[in-house]
VEXSE-530897 format. One record per residue: x, y, z of N, C-alpha, C in turn. Coordinates in steps of 0.2 Angstrom, whole numbers, plus 2048, in hexadecimal, padded with zeros to 3 digits. Example, Ala and Ser with C-alpha at 12.3 -4.5 7.8 and 13.67 -1.06 7.14 Angstrom:
8427E482783E7EA8278427F0827/8407F58238447FB824840800827/
***
This chain:
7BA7B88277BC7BE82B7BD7C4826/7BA7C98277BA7CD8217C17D2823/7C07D681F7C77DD81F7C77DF827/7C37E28297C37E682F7C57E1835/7C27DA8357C17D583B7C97D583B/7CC7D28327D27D08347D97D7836/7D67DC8357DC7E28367DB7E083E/7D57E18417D47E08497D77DA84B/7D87D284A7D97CE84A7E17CD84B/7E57CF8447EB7D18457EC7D584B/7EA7DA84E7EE7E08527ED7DC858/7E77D98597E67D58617EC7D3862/7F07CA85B7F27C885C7F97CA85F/7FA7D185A8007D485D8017D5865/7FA7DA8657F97DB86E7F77D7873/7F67D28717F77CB8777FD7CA877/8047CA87280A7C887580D7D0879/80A7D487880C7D987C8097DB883/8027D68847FE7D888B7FB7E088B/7F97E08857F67E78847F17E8886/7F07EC88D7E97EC88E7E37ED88B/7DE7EE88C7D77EC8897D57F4886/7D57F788E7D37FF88B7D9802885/7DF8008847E38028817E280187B/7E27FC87B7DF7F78727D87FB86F/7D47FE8757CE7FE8707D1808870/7D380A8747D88128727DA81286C/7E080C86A7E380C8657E180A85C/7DC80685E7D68058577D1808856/7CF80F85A7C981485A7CD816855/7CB81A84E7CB81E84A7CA82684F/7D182984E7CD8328527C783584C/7C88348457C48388437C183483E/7BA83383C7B78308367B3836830/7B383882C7B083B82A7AD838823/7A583A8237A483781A7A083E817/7A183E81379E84480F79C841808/79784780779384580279584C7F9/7968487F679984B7F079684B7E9/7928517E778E8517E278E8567DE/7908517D97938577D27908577CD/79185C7C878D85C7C17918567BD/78E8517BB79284C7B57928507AD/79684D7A97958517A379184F79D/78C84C79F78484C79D77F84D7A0/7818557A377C8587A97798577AD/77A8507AF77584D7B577B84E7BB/77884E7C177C84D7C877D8467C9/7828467CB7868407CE7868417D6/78583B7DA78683D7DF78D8377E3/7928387E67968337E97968347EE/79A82F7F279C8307FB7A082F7FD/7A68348007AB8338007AC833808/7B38318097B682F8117BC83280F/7BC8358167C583481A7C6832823/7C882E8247C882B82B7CF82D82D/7D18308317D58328367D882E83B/7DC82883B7DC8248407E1827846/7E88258457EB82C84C7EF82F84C/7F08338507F683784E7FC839852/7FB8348597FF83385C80883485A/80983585381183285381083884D/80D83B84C80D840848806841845/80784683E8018478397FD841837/7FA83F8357F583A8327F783A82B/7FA8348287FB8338217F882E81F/7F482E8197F08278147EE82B80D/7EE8258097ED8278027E4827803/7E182B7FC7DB82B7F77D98267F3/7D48237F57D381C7F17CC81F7EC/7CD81D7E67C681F7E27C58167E0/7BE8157E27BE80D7DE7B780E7E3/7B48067DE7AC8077E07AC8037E7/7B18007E97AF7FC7EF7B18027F6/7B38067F57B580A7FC7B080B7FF/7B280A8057AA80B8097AC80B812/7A980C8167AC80F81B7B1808820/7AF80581F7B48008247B87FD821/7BA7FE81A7BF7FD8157C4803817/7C48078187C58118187C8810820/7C480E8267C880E82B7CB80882D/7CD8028287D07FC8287D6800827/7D78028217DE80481E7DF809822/7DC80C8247DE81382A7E281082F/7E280C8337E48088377EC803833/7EB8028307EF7FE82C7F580482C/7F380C8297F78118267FC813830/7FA8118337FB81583B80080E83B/7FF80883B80580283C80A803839/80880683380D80382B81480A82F/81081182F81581582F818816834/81681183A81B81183F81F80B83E/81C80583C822800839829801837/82780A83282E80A82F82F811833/82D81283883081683B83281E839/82A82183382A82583482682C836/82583083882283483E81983683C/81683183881083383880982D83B/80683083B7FF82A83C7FB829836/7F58258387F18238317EC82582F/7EC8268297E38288267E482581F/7DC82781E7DA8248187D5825816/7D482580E7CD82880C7CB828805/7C682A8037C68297FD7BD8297FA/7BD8267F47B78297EF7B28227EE/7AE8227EE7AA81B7E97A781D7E6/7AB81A7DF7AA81B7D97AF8187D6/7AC8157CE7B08137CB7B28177C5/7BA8197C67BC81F7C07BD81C7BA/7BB8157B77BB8147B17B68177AE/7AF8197B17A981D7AF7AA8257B0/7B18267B17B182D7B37B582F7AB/7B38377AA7B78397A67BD83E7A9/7C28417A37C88437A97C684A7AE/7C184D7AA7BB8547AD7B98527B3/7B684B7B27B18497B77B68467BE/7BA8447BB7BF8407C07C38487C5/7C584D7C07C78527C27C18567C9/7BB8577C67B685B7CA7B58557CF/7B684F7D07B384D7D67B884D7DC/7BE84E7D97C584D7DD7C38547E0/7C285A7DE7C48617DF7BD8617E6/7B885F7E47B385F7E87B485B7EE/7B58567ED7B98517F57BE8557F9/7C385A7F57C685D7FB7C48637FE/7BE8647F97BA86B7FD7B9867803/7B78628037B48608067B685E80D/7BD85D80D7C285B8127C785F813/7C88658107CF86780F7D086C816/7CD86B81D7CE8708207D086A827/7CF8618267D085E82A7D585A826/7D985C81F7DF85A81E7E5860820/7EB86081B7F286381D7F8861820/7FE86481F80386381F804860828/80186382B8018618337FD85F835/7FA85B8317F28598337F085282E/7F185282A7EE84A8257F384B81E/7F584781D7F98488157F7843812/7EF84380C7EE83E8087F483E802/7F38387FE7F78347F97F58307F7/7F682E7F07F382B7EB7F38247EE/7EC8207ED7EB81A7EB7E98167E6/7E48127E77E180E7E17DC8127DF/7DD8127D67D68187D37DB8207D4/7E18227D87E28287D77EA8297D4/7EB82E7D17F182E7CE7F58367D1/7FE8357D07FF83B7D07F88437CD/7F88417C87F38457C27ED8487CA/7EA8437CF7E58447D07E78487D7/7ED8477DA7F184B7E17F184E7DD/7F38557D77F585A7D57EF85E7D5/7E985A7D37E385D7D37DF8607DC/7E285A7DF7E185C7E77E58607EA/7EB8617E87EE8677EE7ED8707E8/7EA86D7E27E88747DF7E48767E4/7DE8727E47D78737E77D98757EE/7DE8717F37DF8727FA7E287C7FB/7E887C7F77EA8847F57E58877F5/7E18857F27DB88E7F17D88907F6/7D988C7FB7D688B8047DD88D809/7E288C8057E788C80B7EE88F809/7F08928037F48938007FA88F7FE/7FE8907FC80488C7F78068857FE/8068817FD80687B804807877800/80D8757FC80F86D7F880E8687FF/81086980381286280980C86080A/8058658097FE86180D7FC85A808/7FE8578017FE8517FE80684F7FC/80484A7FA80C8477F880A8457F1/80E8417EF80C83B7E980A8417E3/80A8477E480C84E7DE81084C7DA/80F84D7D281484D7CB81B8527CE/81F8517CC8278567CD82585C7CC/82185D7C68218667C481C8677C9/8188667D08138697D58198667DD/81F8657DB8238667E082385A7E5/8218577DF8228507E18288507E2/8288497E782F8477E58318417E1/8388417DF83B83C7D983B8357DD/83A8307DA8398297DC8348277DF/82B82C7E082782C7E38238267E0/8228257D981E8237D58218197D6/82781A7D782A8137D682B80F7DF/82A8157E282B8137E782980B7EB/82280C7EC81D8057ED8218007EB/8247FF7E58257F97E282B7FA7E6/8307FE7E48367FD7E58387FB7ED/8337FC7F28347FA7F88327F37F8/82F7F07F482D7EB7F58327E37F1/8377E87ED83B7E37EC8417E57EF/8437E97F48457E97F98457E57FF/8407E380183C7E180683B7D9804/83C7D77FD83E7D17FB8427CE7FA/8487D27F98507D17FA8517D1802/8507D38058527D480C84E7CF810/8497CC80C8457C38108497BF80D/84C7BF8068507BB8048577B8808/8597BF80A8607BF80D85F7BA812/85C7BA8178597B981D8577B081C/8577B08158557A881585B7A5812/8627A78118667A580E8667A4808/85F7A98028617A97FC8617B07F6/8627B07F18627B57ED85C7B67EA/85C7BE7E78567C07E68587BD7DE/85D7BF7DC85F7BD7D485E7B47D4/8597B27CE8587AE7CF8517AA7D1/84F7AE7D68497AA7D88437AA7D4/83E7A87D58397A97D08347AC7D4/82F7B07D082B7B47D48247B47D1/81E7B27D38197B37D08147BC7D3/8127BF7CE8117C87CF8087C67CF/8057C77D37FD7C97D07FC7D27D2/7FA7D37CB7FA7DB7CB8007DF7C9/7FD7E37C58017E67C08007ED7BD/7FC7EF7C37FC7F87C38027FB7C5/8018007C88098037CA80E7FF7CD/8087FD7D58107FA7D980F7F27D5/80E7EF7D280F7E87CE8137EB7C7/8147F07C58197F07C081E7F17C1/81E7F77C68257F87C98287F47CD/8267F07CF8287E87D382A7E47CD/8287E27CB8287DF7C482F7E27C0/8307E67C08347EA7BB83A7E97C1/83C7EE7C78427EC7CA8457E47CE/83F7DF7CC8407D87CD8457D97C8/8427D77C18457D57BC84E7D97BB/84D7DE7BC8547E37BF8597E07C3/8577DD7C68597D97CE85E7D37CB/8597D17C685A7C97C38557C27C7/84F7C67C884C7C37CB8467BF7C3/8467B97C483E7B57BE83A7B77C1/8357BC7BF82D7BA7BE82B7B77BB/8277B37BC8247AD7B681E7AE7B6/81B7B17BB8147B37B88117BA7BA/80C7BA7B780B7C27B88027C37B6/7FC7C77BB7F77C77BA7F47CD7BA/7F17D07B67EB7D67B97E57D47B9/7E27DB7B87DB7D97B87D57D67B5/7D97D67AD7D77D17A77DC7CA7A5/7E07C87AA7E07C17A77EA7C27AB/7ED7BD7A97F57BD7A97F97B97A5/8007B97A58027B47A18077B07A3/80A7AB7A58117A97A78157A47A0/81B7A67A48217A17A282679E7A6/82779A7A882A7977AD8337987AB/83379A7A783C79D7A483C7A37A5/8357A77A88387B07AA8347B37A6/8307B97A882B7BD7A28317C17A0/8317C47988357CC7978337D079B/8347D379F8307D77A482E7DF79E/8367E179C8357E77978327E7792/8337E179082C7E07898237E178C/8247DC79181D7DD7948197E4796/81F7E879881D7EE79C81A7F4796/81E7EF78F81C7F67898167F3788/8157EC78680E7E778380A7E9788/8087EC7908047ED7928027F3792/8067F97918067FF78E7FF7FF788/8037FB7848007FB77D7FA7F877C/7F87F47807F17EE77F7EE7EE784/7F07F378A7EC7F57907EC7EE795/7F17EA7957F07E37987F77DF798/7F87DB79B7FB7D57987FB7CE796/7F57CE7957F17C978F7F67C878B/7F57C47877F57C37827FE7C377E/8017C37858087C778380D7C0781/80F7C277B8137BD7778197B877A/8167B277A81E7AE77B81D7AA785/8167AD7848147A878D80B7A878E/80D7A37908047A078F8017A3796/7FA7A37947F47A77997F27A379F/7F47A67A47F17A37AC7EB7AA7AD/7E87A57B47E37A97B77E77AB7BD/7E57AF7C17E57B57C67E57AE7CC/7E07AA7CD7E17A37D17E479F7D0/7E779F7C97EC7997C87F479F7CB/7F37A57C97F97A67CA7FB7A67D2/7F87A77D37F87A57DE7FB79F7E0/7F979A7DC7FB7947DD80278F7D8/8037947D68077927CD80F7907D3/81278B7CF81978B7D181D7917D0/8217947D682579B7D782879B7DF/82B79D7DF83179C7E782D7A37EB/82B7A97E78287AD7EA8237B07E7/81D7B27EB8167B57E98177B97EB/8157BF7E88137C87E880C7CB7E7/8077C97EC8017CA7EB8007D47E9/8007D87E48007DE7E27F87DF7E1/7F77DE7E37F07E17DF7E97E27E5/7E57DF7E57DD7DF7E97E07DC7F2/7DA7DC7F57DC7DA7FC7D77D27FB/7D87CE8017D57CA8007D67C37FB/7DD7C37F97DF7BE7F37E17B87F6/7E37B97FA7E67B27FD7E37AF802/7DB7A98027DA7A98047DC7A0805/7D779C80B7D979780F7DA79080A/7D77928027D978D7FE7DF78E7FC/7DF7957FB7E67977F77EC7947FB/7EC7988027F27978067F278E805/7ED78A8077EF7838077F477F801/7F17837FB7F477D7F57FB7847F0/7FD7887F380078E7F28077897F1/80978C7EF8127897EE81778C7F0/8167947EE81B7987F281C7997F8/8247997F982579980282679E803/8277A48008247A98038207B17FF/81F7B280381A7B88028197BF804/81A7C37FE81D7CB7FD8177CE7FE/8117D180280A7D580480B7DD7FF/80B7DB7F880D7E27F68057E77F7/8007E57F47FB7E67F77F67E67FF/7F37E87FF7F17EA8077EA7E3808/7EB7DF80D7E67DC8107E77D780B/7EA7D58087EA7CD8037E97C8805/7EC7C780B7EC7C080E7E67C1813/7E17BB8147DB7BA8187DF7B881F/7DB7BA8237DD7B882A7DE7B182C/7D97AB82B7D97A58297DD7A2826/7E07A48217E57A381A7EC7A381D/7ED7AC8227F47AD8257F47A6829/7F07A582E7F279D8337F2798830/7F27988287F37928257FA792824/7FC79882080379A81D808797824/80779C82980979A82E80D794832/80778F83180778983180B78482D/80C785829811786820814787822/81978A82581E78E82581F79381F/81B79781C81A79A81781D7A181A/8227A58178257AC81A81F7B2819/81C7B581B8197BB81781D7C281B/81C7C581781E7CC81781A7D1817/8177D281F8107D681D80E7DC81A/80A7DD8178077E381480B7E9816/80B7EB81E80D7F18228127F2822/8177EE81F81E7EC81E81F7EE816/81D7E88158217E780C81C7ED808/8197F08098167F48058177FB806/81A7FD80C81D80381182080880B/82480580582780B801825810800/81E8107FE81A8167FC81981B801/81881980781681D80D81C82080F/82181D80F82981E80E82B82580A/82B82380482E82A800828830800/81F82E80281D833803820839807/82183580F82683881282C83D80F/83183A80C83683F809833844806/83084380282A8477FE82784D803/82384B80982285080D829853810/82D850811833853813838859810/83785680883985A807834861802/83185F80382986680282B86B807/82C86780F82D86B815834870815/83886C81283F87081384187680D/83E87380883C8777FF8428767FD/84486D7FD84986D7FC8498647F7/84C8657F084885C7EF85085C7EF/84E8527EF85484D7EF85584C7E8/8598497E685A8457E185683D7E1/8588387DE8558337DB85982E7DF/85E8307DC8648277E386182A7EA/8628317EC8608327F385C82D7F4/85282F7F284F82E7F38508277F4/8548227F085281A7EE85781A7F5/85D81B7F686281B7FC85F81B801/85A82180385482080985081E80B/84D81B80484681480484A810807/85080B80485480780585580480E/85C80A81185A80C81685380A81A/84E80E81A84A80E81F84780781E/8468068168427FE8158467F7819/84E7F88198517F381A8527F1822/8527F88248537F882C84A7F8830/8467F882A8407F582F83E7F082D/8417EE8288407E48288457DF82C/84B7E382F84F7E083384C7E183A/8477E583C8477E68418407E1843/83B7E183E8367DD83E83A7D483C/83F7D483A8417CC8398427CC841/8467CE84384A7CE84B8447CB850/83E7D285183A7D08558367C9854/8347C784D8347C184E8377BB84E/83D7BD84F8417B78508427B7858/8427BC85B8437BD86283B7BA864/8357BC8628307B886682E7B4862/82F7B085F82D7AB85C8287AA858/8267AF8558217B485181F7B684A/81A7B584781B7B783E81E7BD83F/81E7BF8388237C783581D7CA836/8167C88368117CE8368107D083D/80F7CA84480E7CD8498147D084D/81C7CD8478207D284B81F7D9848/81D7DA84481B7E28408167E5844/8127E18478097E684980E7E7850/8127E28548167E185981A7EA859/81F7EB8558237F185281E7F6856/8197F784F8157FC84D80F800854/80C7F98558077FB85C80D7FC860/8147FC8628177FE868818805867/81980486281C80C860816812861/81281085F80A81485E809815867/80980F86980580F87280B814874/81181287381681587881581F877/81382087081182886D80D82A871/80782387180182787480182887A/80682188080582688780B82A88A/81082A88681382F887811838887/80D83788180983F87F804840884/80083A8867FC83C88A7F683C887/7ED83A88B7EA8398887E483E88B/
***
């Protein structure tokens, strides 16, 4: 079951225990808008480069359309409208006022220079900048794109539309970002950790964690665990990992990977793989990184009892009804990854009012919102008998269908 089968697969399950009619269901997984365009730049050895980019508009019943910009070579149209759909559950989950999109570039920016990286980004929102906007679609960084790469798109969207901080989020602070946007992903996720904890009668200080991924949201998870007093014992990216069953130094780690571009090789814990680490002894997994990790071998011989979806689509569909089975907890993507889509919001918020928060605000409001959507999603499943994912799809499609016939169609 690939990416797309299982996002479908997921929302049925949900909308059979809700008796959601037929015409409804296929309403609410129609994409309103798909667009792909074609992008073709001078490279800096005077040849044309040609790329393809997307933005899919899924709905907007409950507000604007919000999803991040993916640059990476695998993007492609049914990846783009997968996480579009995913982007419309996730921000009603936390019950904030937008719907979902998504979009992005194929291409791989490690072939890109920073010129190069720059002219394709400027030229993608020529491209789209009149079906983005503050009242209309709010992209935000994802995989392959950085604050650096939003500053270069709301530059390019201004010269179309004038001064408009609020039409992107995920903005450096000197182009009007907000404070705590960069840590947020992670931070919400080890929020969302401690609050499954509670719920199981234990602590987060203590526990042992195994991390795969250790780009943004894996290090900032990794860094406020270890804050927490939580062991990570293992840790993987995309060249190799290391564990130690006494707890990695997480602040040594975060410099050794700075410095050596990795965390190979890092002093004082020996080297596992990326499949060892899925299945390594640890009370909890944080899958951070690619979709599709956890697949029907892994969940069988898996150790962890529960499981933190910091990344999108991790777990295979096959795999969740294994876990399941297990009584394994997962914490779905739409959930436990929510943070980011979270503070984009105070970000647009506070663009809109032209007024910034501080740093505790922000973390005080993440908290808040993360906490009271994970009590609400624990509840519903406890009341129907239900995983935390299809009481999540359970939340979020009510919230969504109730928008859409209330507005009227």
């Amino acid at each position: 079951m690939n990416a797309v089968e299982a996002a479908r697969y997921y929302f049925n399950q949900a909308a059979d225990h809700m008796g959601l009619s037929q015409n409804m269901r296929k309403l609410m997984l129609t994409p309103k808008r798909e667009v792909k365009v074609q992008i073709p730049m001078e490279m800096d050895n005077g040849e044309i480069g040609t790329f393809i980019g997307y933005r899919v508009q899924h709905d907007d019943a409950r507000g604007p359309m919000k999803g991040g910009l993916r640059f990476h070579p695998e993007v492609d149209a049914d990846e783009v409208v997968t996480l579009a759909q995913l982007m419309t559950w996730k921000t009603a989950v936390v019950n904030i006022p937008y719907g979902g999109a998504k979009g992005g570039i194929a291409v791989d920016i490690s072939q890109l220079s920073r010129g190069e990286l720059e002219r394709i980004t400027r030229r993608f929102i020529d491209n789209i900048h009149d079906m983005i906007g503050p009242d209309k679609d709010i992209p935000a960084p994802d995989m392959g794109t950085n604050a650096q790469v939003m500053a270069w798109a709301v530059n390019q969207y201004e010269k179309y539309h004038g001064f408009s901080p609020a039409c992107i989020t995920g903005k450096p602070l000197e182009l009007h970002g907000s404070e705590g946007r960069e840590e947020a992903t992670g931070r919400g996720v080890v929020i969302v950790t401690d609050a499954v904890l509670k719920k199981l009668k234990r602590t987060l200080a203590g526990s042992t964690v195994a991390l795969q991924g250790f780009g943004n949201v894996g290090s900032f998870t990794a860094r406020f665990l270890y804050e927490s007093g939580a062991k990570v014992v293992a840790i993987t990216d995309v060249a190799g990992g290391v564990r130690n069953p006494q707890g990695l130094d997480i602040p040594s780690l975060l410099r050794w990977s700075a410095d050596h571009k990795g965390v190979t090789g890092f002093p004082g814990a020996e080297a596992i793989t990326n499949d060892e680490l899925l299945r390594c002894e640890a009370e909890i997994l944080i899958p951070a990184a690619l979709g599709g990790v956890i697949t029907e071998n892994v969940a069988r011989d898996m150790r962890a009892r529960v499981v933190i979806e910091a990344a999108n689509n991790p777990t295979r569909a096959e795999a969740d009804e294994i876990l399941q089975k297990r009584d394994v907890v997962v914490v779905p993507d739409i959930l436990a990854n929510a943070g980011g889509v979270t503070v984009s919001y105070f970000e647009w918020v506070q663009n809109r009012q032209h007024f910034r928060w501080d740093l505790p605000r922000v973390r005080q409001e993440l908290e808040r919102v993360m906490v009271d959507s994970f009590d609400r999603v624990w509840n519903i499943a406890q009341e129907k008998h239900v995983s935390l994912r299809t009481a999540a799809y359970i939340i979020g499609i009510g919230r969504v269908g109730r928008a859409t016939v209330l507005g009227g169609i």
